[in-house]
C-alpha positions as CSV (number, residue, x, y, z in Angstrom):
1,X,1.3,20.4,-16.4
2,X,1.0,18.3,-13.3
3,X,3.4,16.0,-11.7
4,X,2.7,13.8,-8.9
5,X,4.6,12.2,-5.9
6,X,4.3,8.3,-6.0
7,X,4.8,6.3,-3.2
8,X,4.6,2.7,-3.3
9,X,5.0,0.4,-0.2
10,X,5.9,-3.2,-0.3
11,X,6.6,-6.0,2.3
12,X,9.7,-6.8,3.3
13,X,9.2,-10.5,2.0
14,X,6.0,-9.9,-0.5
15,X,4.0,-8.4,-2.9
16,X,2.9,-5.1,-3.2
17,X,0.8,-3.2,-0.8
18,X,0.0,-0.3,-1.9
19,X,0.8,2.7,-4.3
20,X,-0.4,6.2,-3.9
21,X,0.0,9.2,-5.6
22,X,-0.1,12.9,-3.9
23,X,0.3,16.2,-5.4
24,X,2.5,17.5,-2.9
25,X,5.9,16.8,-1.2
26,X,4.8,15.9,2.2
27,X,1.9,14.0,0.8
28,X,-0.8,15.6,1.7
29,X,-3.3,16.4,-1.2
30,X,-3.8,12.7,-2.7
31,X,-3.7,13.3,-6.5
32,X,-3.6,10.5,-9.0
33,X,-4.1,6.5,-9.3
34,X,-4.0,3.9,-6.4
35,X,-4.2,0.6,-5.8
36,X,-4.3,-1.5,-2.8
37,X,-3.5,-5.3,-2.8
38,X,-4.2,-8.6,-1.2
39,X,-1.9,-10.4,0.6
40,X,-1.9,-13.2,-2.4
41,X,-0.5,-10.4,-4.7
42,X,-4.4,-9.3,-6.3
43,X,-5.6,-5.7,-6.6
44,X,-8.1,-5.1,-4.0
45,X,-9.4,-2.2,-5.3
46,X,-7.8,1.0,-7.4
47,X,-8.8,4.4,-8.7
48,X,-7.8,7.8,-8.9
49,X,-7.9,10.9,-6.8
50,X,-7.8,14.5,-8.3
51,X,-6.9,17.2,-6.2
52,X,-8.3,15.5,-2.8
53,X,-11.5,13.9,-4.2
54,X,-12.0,10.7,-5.4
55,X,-12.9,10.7,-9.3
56,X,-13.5,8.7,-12.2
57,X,-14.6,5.1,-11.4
58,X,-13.1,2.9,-8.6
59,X,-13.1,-0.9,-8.6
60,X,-13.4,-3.4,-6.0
61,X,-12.2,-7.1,-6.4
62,X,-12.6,-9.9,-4.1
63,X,-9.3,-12.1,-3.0
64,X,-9.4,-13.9,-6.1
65,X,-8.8,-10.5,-8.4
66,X,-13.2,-10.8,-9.7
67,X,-14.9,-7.4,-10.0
68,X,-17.4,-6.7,-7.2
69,X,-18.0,-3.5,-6.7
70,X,-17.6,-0.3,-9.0
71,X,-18.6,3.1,-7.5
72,X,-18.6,6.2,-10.1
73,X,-17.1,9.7,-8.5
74,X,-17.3,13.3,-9.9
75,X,-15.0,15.1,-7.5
76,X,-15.7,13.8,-4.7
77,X,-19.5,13.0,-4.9
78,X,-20.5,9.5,-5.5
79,X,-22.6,9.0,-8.9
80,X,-23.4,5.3,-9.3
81,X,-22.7,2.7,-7.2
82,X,-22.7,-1.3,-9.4
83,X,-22.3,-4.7,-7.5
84,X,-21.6,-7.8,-9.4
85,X,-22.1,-11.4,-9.2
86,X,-19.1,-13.2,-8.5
87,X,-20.5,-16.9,-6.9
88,X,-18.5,-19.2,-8.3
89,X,-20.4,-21.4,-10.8
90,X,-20.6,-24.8,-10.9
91,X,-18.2,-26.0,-13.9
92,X,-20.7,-29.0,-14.7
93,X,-24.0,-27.2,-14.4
94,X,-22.9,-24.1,-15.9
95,X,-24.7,-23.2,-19.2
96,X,-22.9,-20.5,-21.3
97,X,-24.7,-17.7,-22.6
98,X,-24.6,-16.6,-26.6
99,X,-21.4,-15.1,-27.1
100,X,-20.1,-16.7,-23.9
101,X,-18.9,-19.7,-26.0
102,X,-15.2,-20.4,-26.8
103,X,-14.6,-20.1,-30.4
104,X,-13.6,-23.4,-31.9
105,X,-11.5,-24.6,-34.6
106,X,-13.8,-26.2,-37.9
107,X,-14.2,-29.5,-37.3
108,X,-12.7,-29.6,-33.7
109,X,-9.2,-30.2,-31.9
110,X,-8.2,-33.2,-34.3
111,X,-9.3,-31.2,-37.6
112,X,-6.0,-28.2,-36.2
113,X,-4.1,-31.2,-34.7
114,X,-4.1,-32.3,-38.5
115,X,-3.7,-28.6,-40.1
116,X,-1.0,-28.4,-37.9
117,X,1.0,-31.3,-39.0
118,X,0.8,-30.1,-42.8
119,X,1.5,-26.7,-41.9
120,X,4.6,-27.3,-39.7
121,X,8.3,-27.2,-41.6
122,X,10.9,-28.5,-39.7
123,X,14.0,-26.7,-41.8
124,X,17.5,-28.4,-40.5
125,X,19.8,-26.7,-39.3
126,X,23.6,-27.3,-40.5
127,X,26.6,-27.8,-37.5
């Protein structure tokens, strides 16, 4: 079995920066998950290194922690490389897509404000 060196660096005064794993002592052979962050604390991007080589899928985020960029490794050698759309939409002229909808209670917020009410038992309590 495997066991990795993890070395995790922080600011003095702040978040995270980074955490890296190696297979070796002096840190040499990178081996394992990392993850870089922001400054505001949100993972810039993280994946995992096997003996040297970057594998598996790493993901990139923009400052405000949304997926942009996910690039596929088998040791070492880049397999797919996926961009997405993160523009920020505009709240009003936003139009959901099926099965983008938030469920809903039957009969709306006042029909579980008033299942609420007959549910909730307030048992005293004796002092």
């Amino acid at each position: 079995m495997d066991s990795n060196y993890e070395w995790t660096y922080y600011k003095l005064f702040g978040p995270r920066i980074k955490k890296e794993c190696f297979k070796d002592e002096k840190a040499t052979i990178r081996n394992g998950k990392y993850i870089y962050y922001y400054d505001n604390g949100f993972t810039d991007s993280l994946g995992e290194y096997l003996d040297g080589e970057l594998n598996g899928s790493w993901y990139y985020n923009n400052q405000k922690g949304k997926l942009e960029r996910q690039k596929d490794y088998n040791k070492g050698i880049l397999i797919k490389d996926t961009s997405f759309d993160v523009t920020e939409k505009d709240d009003k002229n936003y139009k959901l897509l099926p099965g983008e909808i938030e469920s809903e209670y039957p009969g709306g917020i006042k029909s579980w404000q008033q299942y609420l009410i007959k549910k909730i038992y307030i048992i005293p309590t004796e002092h």
